[in-house]
N, C-alpha and C positions, 0 to 999 in steps of 0.2 A: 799511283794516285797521291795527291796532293789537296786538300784542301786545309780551308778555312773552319774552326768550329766555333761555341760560342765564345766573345769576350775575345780573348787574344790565346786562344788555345790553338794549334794545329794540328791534325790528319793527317798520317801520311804512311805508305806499307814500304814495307823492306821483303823481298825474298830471300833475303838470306841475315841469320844471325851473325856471322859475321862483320855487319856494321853497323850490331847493337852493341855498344860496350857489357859486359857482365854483371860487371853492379848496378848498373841503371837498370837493366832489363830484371836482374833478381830483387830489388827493391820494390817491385811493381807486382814480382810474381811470389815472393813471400816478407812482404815489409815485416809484419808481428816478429817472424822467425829471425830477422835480422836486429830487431830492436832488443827480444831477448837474448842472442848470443852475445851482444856487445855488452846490455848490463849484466851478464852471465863473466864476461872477460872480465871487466872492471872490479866485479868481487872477488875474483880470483887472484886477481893481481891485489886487492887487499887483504888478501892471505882469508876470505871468510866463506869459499864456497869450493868445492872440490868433485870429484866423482865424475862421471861421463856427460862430456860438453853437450852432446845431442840431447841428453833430458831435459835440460834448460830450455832447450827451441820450444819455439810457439806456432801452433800452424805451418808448419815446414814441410811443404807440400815437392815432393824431390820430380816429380812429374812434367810439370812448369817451371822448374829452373834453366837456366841457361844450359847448364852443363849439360843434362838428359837429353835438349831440343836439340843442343847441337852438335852430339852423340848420332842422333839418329841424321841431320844431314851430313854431317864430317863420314858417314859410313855409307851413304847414299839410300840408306833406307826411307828418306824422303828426298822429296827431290826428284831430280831426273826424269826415270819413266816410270817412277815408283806409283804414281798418281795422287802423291801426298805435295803438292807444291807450294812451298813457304807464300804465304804472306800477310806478315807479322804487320798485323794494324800498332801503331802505336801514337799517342795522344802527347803532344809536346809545347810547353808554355813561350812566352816570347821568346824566352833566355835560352830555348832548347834545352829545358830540362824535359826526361821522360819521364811524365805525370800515370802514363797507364799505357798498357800494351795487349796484347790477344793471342794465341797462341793457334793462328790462325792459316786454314789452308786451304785455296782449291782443287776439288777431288773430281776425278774423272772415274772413278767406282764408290762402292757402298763398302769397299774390303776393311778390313783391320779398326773398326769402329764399335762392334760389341752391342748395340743401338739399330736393329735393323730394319732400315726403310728400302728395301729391295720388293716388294710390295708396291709402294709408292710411287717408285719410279718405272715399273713396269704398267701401272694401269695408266698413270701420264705419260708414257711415253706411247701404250697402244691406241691414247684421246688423240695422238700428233703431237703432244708436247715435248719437249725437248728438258729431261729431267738434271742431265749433265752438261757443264760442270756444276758444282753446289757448293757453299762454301761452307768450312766444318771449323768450328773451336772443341779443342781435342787436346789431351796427350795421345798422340797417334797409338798405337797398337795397346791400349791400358786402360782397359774396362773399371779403372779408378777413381772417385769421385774428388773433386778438388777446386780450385778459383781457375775461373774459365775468363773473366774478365777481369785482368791485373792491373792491379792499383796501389798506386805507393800511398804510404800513410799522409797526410797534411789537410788543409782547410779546402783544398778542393776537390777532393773523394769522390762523392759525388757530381758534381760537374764532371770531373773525368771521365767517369761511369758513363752517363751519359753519354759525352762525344763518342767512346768507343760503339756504344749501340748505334747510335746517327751512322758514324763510320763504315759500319758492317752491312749498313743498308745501300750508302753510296758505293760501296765495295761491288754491292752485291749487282747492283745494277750497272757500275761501269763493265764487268764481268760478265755482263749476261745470266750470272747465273741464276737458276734457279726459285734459290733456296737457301737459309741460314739455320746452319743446327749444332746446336750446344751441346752437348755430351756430357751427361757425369757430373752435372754443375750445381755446386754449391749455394746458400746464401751468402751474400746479399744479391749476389749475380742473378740468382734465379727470379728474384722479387722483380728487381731489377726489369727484367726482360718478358716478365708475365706482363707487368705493368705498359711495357711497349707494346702490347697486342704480339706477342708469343704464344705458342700455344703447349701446353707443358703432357710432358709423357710422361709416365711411369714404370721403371722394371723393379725385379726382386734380385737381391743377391744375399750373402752367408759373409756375415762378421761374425768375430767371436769378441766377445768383450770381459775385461778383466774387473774381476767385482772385489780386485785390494788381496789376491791370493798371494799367498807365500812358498806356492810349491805346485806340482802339478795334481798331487794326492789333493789338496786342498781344493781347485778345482774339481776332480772324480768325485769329493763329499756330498758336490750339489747336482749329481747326478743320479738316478735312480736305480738301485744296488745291479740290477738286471743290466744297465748300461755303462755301469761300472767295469763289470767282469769282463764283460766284455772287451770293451777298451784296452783294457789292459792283457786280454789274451792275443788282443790284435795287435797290440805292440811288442809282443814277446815275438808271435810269429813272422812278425816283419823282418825281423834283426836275426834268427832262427838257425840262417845257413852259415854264418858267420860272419854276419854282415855287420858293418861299423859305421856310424855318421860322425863326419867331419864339421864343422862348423867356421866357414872361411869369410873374412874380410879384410879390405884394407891391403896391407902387404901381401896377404897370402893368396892373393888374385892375381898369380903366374898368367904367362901366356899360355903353360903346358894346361893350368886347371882351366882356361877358358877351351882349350882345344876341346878335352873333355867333355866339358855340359854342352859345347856346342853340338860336338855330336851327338848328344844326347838332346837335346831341341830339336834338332835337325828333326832324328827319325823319328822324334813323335808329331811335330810338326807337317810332314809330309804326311802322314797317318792320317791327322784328324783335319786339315783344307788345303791338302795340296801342295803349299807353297809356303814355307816358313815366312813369316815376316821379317824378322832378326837374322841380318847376316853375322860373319864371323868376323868382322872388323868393329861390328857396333858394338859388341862387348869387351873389346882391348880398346876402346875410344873411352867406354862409359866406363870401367874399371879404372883407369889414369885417372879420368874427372872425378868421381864421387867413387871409389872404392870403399872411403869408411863408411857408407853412406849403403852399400850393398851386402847382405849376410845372402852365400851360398850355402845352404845345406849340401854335402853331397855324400851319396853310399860309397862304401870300399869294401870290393870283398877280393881276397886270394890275393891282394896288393895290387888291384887297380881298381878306379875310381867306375861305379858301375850306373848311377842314377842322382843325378842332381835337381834340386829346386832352388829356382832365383826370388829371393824379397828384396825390395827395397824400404828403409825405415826413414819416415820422417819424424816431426817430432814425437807424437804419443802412439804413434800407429806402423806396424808391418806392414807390408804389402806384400802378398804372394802375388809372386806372376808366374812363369814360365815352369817346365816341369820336361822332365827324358830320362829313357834309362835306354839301355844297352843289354841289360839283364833283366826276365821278369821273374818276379819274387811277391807272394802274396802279401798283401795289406803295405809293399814299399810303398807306394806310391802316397796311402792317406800316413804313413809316418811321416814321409818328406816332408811333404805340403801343408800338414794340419798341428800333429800333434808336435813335429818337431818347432813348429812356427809358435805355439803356445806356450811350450820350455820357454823358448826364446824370449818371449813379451814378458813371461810372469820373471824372469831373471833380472830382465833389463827395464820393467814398472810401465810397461806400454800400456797403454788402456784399450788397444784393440789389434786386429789381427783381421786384414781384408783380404779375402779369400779367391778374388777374381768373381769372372762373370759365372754365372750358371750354378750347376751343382748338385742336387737334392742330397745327393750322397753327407753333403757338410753336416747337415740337420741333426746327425746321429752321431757325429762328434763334437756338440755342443756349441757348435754356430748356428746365429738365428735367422730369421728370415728381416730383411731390413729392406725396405723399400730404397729406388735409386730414381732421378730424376733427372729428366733435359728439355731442353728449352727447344722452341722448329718456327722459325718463319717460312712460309710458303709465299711466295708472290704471285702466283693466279691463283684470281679469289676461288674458281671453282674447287681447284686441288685442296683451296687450303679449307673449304667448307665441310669435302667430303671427308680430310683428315681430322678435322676438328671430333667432328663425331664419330670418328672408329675411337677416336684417344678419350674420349669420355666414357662410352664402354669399355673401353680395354684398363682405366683406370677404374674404375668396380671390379674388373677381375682379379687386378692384379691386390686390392686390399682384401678382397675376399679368399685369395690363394694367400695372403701371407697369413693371416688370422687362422684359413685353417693349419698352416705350416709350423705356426707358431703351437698348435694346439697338441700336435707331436712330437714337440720338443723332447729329448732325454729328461729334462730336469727334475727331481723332484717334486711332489706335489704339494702345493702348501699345506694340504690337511695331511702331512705329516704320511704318504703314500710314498712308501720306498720298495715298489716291487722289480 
């Protein structure tokens, strides 16, 4: 697809990242994060700023980078028969600058999206409708919330905004498909797309956020002594059999320690849908590209590596993703994932720690309940009337489950209730 947008802007998809140059394409997918590493460089070279480069980043969303996107095609985890097929809208001015791009794919399933309209396309497809293909803005397999329409910083922002959405439609219709669904999407994107007659969803998820601690004791203080004890007996018991956490990034992401977690992905993976989504190539792809960019927690017991959790960190935030062990060991799994991930933030001054999709479990180790949001075009008016109104009920459910989520929290009570 090629077109025309407004003024002298142009339209046009790429299947493959490949012949988006890098900095054009990460200019569009984290401008903030690159405006502050460069005046983060410039002080440093004036001898007046020091400490870990990534605290400086603004918005540095590692999801929608180039590297990540094309981690998962360079490994074929998109692409191919994956049913994740590139194609990257991107918004280009006379001079062929890239003004704004989309991280954008047609899907021949509902798999690896976190978001699920399996639902949707069962009642339209048993109407005669034809649900598939659809087209999806996504970090494919990463129930993590971030900019879904990328836009490099300048005076025309919004105009670019715009073409992208126009784009997505002409997309969607030279395609046949469907449907347009936004994932995980952020402001201004989300204003954005409500305002284009989108119709917006709701889920719950488990962050934890950092309220300026200086220790992990410091966080246990605002906890209520009863969830205190606890905590701390569960993390005695995790570690118990002589188990040790490693803490790896950057150089220390061998081939042999990807062998490792991979196996450890793998069989949990197969466990819980069958079919891992991450092969063993995408993480020697993504470790080369952004290694310092990735913190492996892993266990070690009797000298071999026995259960690993992968984060990826942008600027102020963790991200837990993936999670395996080889060995089961009680409370390993919430040290890996939770409380080793909160060391981690309160060391390194993160303000939050995203827990992945689902959870209830999180709640009682002092992650909250957060509402997440996506954006759905439907293009038959019937489909999109009768979804309209599940998502307005379904959005009452979902604030009236978080309020009551929230009301369970471990935390102390402000009337001074520390039972």
């Amino acid at each position: 697809m090629s077109a025309e947008g407004d003024g002298d802007l142009r339209v046009r998809v790429s299947t493959s990242l490949k012949a988006i140059p890098a900095a054009a394409w990460n200019a569009c997918a984290n401008p903030r994060a690159l405006r502050a590493a460069a005046q983060a460089a410039d002080e440093d070279c004036a001898g007046e700023a020091g400490g870990d480069p990534l605290s400086a980043r603004d918005d540095d969303n590692p999801f929608v980078s180039h590297e990540f996107l094309s981690a998962l095609e360079d490994s074929g985890c998109t692409g191919g028969r994956s049913g994740w097929s590139p194609a990257y809208l991107m918004v280009e001015d006379a001079a062929g600058r890239l003004l704004a791009a989309a991280p954008s794919f047609l899907k021949s399933h509902s798999q690896g999206e976190y978001v699920f309209d399996h639902s949707w396309a069962d009642a339209y497809q048993r109407a005669g409708g034809r649900y598939y293909p659809k087209l999806q803005l996504a970090a494919p397999f990463t129930p993590a919330t971030g900019p879904r329409l990328l836009v490099a910083d300048g005076p025309r922002e919004d105009e670019a905004r715009a073409a992208l959405i126009a784009g997505l439609d002409a997309l969607r219709a030279q395609t046949q498909a469907s449907s347009v669904h936004v994932t995980f999407a952020q402001e201004p994107d989300l204003a954005a797309l409500l305002e284009a007659g989108y119709l917006e969803r709701n889920d719950l998820q488990f962050h934890w956020r950092n309220d300026g601690f200086a220790s992990y004791d410091d966080f246990l203080a605002t906890l209520a002594s009863r969830k205190r004890k606890a905590l701390k007996r569960e993390r005695r018991e995790a570690l118990s059999a002589g188990v040790t956490v490693e803490v790896l990034s950057g150089s220390d992401l061998t081939e042999s320690v990807w062998d490792a977690f991979h196996s450890f992905y793998e069989d949990t993976g197969a466990r819980k849908w069958g079919r891992p989504y991450l092969n063993r190539a995408f993480f020697s792809h993504v470790g080369a590209a952004m290694g310092e960019r990735i913190v492996l927690m892993m266990a070690k017991r009797a000298g071999r590596y026995i259960a690993g959790a992968i984060n990826f960190r942008g600027a102020n935030t963790l991200y837990g993703r993936n999670w395996g062990c080889i060995e089961e060991h009680p409370f390993l799994h919430f040290e890996l994932c939770y409380h080793q991930a909160i060391d981690y933030a309160i060391a390194h001054g993160l303000q939050r720690v995203e827990a992945g999709a689902q959870g209830e479990h999180k709640l009682a180790r002092g992650y909250r309940p957060v509402i997440t949001r996506s954006a759905h075009h439907l293009a038959d008016p019937g489909l999109a009337r009768a979804v309209a109104a599940y998502l307005r009920q379904e959005r009452r459910e979902i604030a009236h489950a978080q309020e009551a989520l929230a009301a369970e929290s471990p935390f102390r009570k402000s009337g001074g209730d520390d039972i």
